[in-house]
C-alpha positions in Angstrom: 253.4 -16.2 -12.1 251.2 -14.1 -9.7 251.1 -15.7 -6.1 248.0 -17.2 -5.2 246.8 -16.2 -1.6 244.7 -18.3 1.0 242.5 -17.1 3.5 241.4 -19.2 6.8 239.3 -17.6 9.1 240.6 -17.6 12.9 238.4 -18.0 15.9 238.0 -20.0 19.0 235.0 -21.1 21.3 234.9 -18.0 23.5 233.9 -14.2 23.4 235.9 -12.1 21.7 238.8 -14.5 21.1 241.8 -12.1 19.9 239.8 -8.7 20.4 239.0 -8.4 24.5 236.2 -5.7 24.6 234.9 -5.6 21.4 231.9 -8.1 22.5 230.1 -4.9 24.2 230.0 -3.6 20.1 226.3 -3.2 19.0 227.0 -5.4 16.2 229.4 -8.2 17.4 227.8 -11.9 17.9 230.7 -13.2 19.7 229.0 -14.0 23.0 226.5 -16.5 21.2 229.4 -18.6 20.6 227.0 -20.9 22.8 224.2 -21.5 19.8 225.1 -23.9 16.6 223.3 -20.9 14.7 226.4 -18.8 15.1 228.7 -21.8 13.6 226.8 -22.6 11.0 226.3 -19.5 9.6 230.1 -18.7 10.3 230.8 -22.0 8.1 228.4 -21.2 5.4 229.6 -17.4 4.8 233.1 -19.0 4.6 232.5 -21.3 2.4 231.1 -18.5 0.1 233.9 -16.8 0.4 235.9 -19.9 -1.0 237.7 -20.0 2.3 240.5 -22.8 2.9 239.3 -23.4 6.3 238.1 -22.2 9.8 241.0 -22.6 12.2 240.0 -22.8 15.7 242.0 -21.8 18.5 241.9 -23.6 21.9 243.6 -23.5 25.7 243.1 -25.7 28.5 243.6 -23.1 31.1 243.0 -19.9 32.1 244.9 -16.7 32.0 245.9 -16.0 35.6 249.2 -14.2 35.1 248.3 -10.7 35.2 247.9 -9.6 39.2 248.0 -13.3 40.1 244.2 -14.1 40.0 241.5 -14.7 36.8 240.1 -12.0 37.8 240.7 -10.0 34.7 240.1 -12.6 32.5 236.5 -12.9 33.6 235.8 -9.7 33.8 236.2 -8.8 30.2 235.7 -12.5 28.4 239.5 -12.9 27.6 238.9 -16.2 26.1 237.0 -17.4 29.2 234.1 -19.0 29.6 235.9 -21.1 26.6 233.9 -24.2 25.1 235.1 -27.7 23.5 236.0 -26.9 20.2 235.8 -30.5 18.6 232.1 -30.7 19.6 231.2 -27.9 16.8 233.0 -29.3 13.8 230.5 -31.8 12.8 227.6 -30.0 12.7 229.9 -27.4 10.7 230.8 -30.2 7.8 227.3 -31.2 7.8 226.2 -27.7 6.8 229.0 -27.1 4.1 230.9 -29.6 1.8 234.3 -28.0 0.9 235.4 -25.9 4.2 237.7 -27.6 6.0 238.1 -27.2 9.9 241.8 -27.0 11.9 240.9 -28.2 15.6 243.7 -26.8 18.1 243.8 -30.0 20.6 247.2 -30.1 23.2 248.5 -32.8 23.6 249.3 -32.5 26.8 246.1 -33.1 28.2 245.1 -36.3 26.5 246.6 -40.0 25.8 247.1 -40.0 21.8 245.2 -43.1 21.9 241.9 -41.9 23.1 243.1 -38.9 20.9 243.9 -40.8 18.0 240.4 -41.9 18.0 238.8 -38.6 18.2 240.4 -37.4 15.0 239.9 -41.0 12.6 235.8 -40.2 14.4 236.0 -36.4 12.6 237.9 -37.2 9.3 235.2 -39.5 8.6 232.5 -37.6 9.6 233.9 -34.5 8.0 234.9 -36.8 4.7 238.2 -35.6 4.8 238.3 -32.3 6.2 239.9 -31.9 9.5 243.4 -30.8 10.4 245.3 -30.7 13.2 247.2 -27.4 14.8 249.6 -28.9 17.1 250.3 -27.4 20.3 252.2 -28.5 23.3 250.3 -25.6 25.8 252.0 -23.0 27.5 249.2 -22.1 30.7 250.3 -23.3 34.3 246.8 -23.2 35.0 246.0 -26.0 32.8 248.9 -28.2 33.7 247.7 -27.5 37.4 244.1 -28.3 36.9 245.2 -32.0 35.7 247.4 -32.7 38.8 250.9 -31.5 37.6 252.6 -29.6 39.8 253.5 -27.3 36.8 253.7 -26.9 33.3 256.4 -29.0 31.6 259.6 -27.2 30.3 259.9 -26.1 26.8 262.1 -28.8 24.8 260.8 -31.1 27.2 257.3 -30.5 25.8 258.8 -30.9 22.5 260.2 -34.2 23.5 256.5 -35.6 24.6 255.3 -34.5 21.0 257.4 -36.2 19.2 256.4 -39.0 21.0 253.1 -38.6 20.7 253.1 -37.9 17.2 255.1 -41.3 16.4 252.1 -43.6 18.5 249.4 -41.1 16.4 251.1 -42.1 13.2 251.3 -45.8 13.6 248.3 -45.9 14.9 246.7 -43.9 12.2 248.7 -45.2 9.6 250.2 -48.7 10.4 247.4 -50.2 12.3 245.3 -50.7 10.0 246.3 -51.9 6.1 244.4 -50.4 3.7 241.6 -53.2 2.3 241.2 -54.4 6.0 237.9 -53.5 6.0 235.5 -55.3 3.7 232.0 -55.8 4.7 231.6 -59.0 2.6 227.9 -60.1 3.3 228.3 -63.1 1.5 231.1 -64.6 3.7 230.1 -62.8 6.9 233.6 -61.0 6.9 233.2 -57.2 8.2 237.2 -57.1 8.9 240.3 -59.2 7.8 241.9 -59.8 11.4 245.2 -60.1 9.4 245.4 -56.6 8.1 244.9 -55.4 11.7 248.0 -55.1 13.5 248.4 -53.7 16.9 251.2 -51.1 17.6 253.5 -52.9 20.1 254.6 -49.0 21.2 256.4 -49.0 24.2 258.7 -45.6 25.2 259.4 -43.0 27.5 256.0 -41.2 27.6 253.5 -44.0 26.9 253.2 -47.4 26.1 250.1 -48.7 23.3 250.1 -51.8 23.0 247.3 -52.6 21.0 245.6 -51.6 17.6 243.7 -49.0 16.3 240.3 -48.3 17.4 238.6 -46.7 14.1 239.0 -48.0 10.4 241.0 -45.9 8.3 239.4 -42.5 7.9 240.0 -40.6 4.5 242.9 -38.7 5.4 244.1 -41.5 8.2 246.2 -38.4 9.2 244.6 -35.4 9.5 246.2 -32.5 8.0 249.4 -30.8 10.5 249.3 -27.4 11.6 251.9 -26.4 13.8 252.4 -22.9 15.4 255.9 -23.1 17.6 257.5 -19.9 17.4 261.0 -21.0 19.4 263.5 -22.9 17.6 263.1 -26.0 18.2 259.6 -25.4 17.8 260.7 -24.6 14.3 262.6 -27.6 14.5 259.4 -29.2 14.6 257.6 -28.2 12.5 260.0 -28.6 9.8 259.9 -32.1 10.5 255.8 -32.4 10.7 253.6 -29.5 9.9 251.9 -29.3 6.6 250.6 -25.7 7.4 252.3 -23.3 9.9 250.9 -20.5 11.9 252.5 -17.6 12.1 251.5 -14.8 14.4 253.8 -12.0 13.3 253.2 -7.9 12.9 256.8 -7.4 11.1 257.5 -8.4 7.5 260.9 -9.3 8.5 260.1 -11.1 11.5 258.0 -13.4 9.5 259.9 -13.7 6.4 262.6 -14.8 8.7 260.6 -17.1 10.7 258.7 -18.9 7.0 262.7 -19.4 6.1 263.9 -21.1 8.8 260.7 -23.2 8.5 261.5 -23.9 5.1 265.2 -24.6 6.1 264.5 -26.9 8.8 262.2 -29.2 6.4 264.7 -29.2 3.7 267.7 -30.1 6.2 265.1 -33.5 7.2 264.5 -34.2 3.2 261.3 -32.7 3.1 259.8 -30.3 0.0 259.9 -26.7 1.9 257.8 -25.9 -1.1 255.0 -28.0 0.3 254.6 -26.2 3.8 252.1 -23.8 3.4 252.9 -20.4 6.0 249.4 -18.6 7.6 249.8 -15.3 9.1 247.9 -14.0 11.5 245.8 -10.7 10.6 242.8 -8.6 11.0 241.3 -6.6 8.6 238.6 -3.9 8.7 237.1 -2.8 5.4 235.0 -0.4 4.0 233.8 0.7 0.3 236.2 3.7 0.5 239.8 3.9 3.0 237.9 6.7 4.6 234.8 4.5 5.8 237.4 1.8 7.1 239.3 4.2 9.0 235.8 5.3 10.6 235.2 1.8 11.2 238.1 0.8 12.9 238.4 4.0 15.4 234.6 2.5 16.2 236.1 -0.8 17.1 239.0 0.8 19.3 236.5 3.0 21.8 235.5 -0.8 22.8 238.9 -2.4 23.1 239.8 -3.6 26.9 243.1 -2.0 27.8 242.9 -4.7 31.0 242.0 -7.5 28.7 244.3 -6.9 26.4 247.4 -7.0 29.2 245.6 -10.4 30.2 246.0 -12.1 27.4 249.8 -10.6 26.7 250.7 -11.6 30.4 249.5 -15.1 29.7 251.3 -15.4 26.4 254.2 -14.2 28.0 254.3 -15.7 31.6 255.0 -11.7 32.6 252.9 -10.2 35.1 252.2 -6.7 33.4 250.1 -5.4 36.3 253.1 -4.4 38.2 254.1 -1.7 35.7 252.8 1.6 34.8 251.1 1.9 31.3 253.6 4.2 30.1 256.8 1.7 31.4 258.8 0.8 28.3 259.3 -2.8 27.7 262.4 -4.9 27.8 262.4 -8.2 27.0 262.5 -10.8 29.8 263.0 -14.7 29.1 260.3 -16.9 30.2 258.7 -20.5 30.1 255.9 -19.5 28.5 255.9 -18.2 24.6 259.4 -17.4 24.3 258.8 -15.1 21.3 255.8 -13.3 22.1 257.8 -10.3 24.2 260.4 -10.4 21.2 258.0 -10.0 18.9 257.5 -6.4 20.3 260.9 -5.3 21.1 262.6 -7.0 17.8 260.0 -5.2 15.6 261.6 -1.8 15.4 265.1 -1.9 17.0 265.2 2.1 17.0 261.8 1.7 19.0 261.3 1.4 22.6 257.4 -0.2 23.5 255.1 1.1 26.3 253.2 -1.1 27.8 250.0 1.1 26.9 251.5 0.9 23.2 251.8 -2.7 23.2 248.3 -3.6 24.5 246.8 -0.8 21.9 248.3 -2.6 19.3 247.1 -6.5 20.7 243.5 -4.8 21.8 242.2 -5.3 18.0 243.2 -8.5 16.6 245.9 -9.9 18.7 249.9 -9.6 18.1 248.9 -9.9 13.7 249.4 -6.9 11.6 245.8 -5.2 10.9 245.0 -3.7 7.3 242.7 -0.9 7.5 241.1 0.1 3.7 239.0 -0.4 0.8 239.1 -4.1 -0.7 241.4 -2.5 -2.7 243.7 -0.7 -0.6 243.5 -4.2 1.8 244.4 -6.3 -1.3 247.5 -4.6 -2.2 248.7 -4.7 0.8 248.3 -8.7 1.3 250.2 -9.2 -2.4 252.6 -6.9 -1.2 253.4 -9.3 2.3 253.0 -12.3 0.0 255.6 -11.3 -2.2 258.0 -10.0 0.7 257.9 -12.7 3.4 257.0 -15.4 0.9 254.2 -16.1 3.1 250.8 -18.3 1.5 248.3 -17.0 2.9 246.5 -15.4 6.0 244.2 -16.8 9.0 241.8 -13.6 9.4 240.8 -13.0 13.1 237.5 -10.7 13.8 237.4 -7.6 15.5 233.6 -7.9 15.5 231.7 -11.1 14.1 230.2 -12.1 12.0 230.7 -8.3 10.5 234.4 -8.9 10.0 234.3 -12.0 8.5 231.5 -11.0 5.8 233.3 -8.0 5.3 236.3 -10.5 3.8 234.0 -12.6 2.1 231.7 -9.7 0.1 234.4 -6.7 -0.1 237.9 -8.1 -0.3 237.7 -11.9 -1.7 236.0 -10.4 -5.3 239.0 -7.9 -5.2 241.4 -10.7 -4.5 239.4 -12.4 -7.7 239.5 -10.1 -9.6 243.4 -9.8 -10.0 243.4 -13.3 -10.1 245.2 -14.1 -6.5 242.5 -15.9 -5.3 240.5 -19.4 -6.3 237.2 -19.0 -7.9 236.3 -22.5 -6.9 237.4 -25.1 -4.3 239.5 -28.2 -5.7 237.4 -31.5 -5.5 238.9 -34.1 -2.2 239.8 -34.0 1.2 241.0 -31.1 2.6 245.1 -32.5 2.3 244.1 -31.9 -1.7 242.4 -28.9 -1.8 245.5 -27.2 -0.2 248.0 -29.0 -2.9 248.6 -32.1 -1.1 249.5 -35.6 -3.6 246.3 -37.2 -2.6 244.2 -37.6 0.3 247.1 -39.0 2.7 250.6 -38.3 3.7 253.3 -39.1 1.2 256.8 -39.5 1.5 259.2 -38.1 2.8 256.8 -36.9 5.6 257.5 -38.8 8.7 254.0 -39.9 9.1 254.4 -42.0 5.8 256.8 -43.9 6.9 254.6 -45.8 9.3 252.4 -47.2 6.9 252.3 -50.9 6.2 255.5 -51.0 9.1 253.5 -53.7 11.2 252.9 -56.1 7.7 256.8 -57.3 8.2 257.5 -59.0 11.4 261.1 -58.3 11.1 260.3 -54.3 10.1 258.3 -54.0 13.2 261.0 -55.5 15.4 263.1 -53.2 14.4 261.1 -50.3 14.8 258.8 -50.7 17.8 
């Protein structure tokens, strides 16, 4: 059977998100990222285009590594001044009815009980469409900015998340027993106190006593993204995410990368089957290769050279100002985004990167391969990295919006149709079952389900509080 593919569109509350530059092009709409105009017609030509969802990036922090100072960063947008992202996603549901909407929250930055609360608020506003991408932050400047003295070490952010994740899921799950809420007029009962149960969490990281704040929301959970690229980020999401993000520019990188995914969910009793793998990409299309090749030399005359090293040095935690563009690369370990300087130098062992090369290839889409054709030429080519990394499906950043995105939606989704790799209509429910989940909630054995109903048994709950 042909493999279906899935598209998500990729972008974040900024200018120019993944592209640093391109907001100076004549057509790109980037810097009203300030007007709910902007969103809602984003939503709207998504969900024509029978889009999965809009994944929206995040950071709590600026990118400061490159020459020590934000200077750079300001000076060509590189995903500063940066918005809320949460604050757009209602307006968004309101405006479409089968999009769903992946909000990139850290949670470092936040007690998962105020957070826990956020998320059952946009599940039931959204009716079920909200997910979750799952990230533990990587910017000293954030971790600064909140009073810590610096950003907490890898595994150890891992540790916190796990954490965090188990008070989210009995809060979210356990708290609250399904036919709690009744709203009997007759009897004057809005709630059964008895199907309310507080938590009783107490560990290393935090201690919740209490219950739930929101009724049960359609998904209770909200459907898990995860994007760790180390491995016991891998680890992790083995264990959690329902979707995966993948920001890879070589087939065997990624194919590598889904795998050990796959592995590390089968090793913890999970379905690998069931973990859906996004990878990051760009694509510029035209009605002939010719006219997208035209079309994307446009879009690199307006690409930042100096942005593009800020956002790399940030990934990375390497300063890059202090070598010459045409210095080639070696990989150096850092705290920040262990991958990210691997993911250049393990893409071609027989080649040696530059750091001109390297921020030519991020200045246009970000670290994700970028397919450059005719819907036709584009469509092989995304068959051809389904089949070979055994990847789902792709989150499409912009190199100039809205253009890039209606480009997806009008040339290369009725290509995609056409050879009958893409849906022609969404399936009916919460965003959990339009991408193939068993219903609107988490099932077993995800670790999330095992929470529910855990506080209804005295003696279940003393074991496991």
């Amino acid at each position: 059977m042909t493999r279906q593919i899935r598209l998500n569109a990729f972008d974040m509350n900024c200018v120019g998100h993944q592209s640093p530059g391109l907001w100076r092009h004549p057509r790109d709409k980037s810097w009203t990222y300030k007007d709910l105009d902007y969103w809602v017609h984003l939503a709207k030509t998504l969900e024509r285009g029978k889009f999965d969802g809009l994944f929206i990036a995040d950071v709590l922090g600026v990118y400061d590594v490159l020459n020590g100072n934000v200077d750079a960063a300001l000076r060509h947008s590189a995903q500063v001044p940066v918005n809320d992202p949460l604050q757009l996603i209602p307006t968004m549901a309101y405006a479409t009815e089968h999009l769903g909407f992946g909000l990139t929250a850290s949670l470092s930055f936040e007690h998962p009980y105020t957070f826990a609360r956020r998320i059952s608020t946009l599940d039931h506003l959204t009716k079920g469409r909200v997910g979750w991408n799952i990230v533990t932050s990587y910017l000293n400047s954030g971790a600064l900015n909140i009073g810590q003295p610096a950003q907490t070490k890898h595994d150890d952010r891992y540790d916190l998340a796990e954490e965090y994740l188990e008070v989210c899921y009995k809060l979210w799950e356990g708290s609250w027993e399904d036919g709690a809420v009744v709203r009997d007029r007759e009897t004057g009962i809005f709630t059964h106190p008895d199907k309310v149960h507080p938590i009783g969490h107490s560990g290393k990281h935090f201690n919740v006593p209490g219950i739930h704040l929101s009724e049960p929301s359609p998904q209770r959970t909200p459907v898990l993204y995860q994007a760790g690229a180390s491995s016991r980020g891998k680890d992790f999401a083995g264990a959690h995410a329902e979707c995966i993000f993948v920001a890879s520019p070589s087939k065997p990188v990624l194919k590598r990368y889904v795998a050990n995914v796959r592995e590390a969910a089968e090793r913890v009793g999970r379905n690998p089957r069931e973990i859906l793998a996004f990878n990051l990409q760009t694509v510029v299309l035209g009605e002939t290769d010719a006219e997208a090749q035209q079309k994307f030399n446009e879009y690199r005359k307006y690409a930042s050279f100096e942005g593009a090293l800020t956002l790399i040095s940030g990934w990375t935690g390497i300063d890059f100002g202090q070598f010459e563009p045409d210095e080639v690369l070696r990989h150096r370990h850092t705290n920040a985004v262990q991958s990210a300087v691997e993911t250049f130098t393990t893409i071609d062992p027989t080649k040696e990167w530059t750091v001109r090369e390297m921020a030519d290839w991020v200045g246009v889409g970000g670290f994700g391969p970028v397919f450059v054709g005719s819907p036709q030429t584009v469509a092989d080519l995304m068959q051809e990295w389904v089949e070979d990394t055994d990847v789902d499906g792709f989150n499409l950043a912009y190199a100039v919006t809205p253009e890039s995105f209606e480009d997806a939606v009008d040339l290369l989704v009725p290509e995609l149709q056409k050879r009958g790799v893409y849906k022609t209509d969404y399936t009916k429910g919460t965003l959990r079952e339009k991408l193939g989940g068993h219903g609107p909630r988490l099932v077993a054995p995800h670790p999330g389900a095992t929470y529910r109903d855990l506080f209804k048994e005295p003696a279940r709950f003393a074991a496991n509080g």
